[in-house]
C-alpha positions in Angstrom: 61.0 70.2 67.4 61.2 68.1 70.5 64.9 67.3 69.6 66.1 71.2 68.8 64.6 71.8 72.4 66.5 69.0 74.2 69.6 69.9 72.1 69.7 73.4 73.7 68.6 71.9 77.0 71.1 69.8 77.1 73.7 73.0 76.0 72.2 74.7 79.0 72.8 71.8 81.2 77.0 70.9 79.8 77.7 75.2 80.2 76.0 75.0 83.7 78.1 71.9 84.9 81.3 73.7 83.1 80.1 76.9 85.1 80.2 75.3 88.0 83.4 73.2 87.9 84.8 76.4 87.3 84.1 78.1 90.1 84.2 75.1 92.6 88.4 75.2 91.2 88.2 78.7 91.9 86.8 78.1 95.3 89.6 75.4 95.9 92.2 78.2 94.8 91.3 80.7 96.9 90.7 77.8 100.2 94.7 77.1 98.9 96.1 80.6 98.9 94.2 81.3 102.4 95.4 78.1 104.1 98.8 79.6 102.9 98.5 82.9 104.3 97.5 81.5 107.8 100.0 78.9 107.9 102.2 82.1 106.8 100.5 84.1 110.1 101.0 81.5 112.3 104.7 81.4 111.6 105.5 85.4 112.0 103.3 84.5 115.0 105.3 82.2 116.5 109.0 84.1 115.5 107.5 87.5 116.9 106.6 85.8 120.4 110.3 83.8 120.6 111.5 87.4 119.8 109.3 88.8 122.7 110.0 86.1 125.2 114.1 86.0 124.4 113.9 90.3 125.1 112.4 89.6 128.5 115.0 86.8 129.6 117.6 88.9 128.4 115.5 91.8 130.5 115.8 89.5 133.6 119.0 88.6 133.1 120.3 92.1 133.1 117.9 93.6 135.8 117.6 90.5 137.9 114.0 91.1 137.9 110.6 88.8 137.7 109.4 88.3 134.7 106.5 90.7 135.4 109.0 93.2 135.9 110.6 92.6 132.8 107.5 92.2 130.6 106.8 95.8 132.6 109.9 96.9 131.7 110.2 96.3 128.3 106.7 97.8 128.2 104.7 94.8 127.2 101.2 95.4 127.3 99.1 93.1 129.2 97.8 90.7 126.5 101.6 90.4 125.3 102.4 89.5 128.7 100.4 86.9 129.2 101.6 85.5 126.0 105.2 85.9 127.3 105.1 84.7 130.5 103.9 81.2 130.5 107.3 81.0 128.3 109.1 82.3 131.9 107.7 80.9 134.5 
């Protein structure tokens, strides 16, 4: 009888480490696919600011304006501008 109960103990335990494995893989995955995505933020990030920082030296260029009047001008708000203008200065 002893034996029957440490078979199906030791079923228990083998599905429970399977169970696990799984879901640690899973975990990995999904750690994966969202290091991904952020790498993936980060760039369209960086390529919107370049974007936002080439309008306003075009901006000054044209206007012959600071680059707080060009950020103003192109209607940056503030947080954008202080993105943008360390790239100007």
């Amino acid at each position: 009888m002893s034996s029957v109960i440490a078979h199906i103990e030791e079923r228990g335990r083998r599905e429970a480490e399977k169970q696990f494995l799984a879901e640690k893989k899973i975990r990995e995955l999904e750690k994966k696919i969202w290091d991904l995505e952020k790498k993936n933020l980060t760039q369209e990030r960086d390529e919107m600011l370049f974007t936002l920082v080439i309008l306003a030296q075009k901006t000054m260029i044209e206007l012959g304006c600071s680059a707080q009047n060009a950020c103003a001008q192109l209607g940056y708000s503030d947080s954008i501008c202080q993105k943008v203008l360390p790239f100007l200065n």
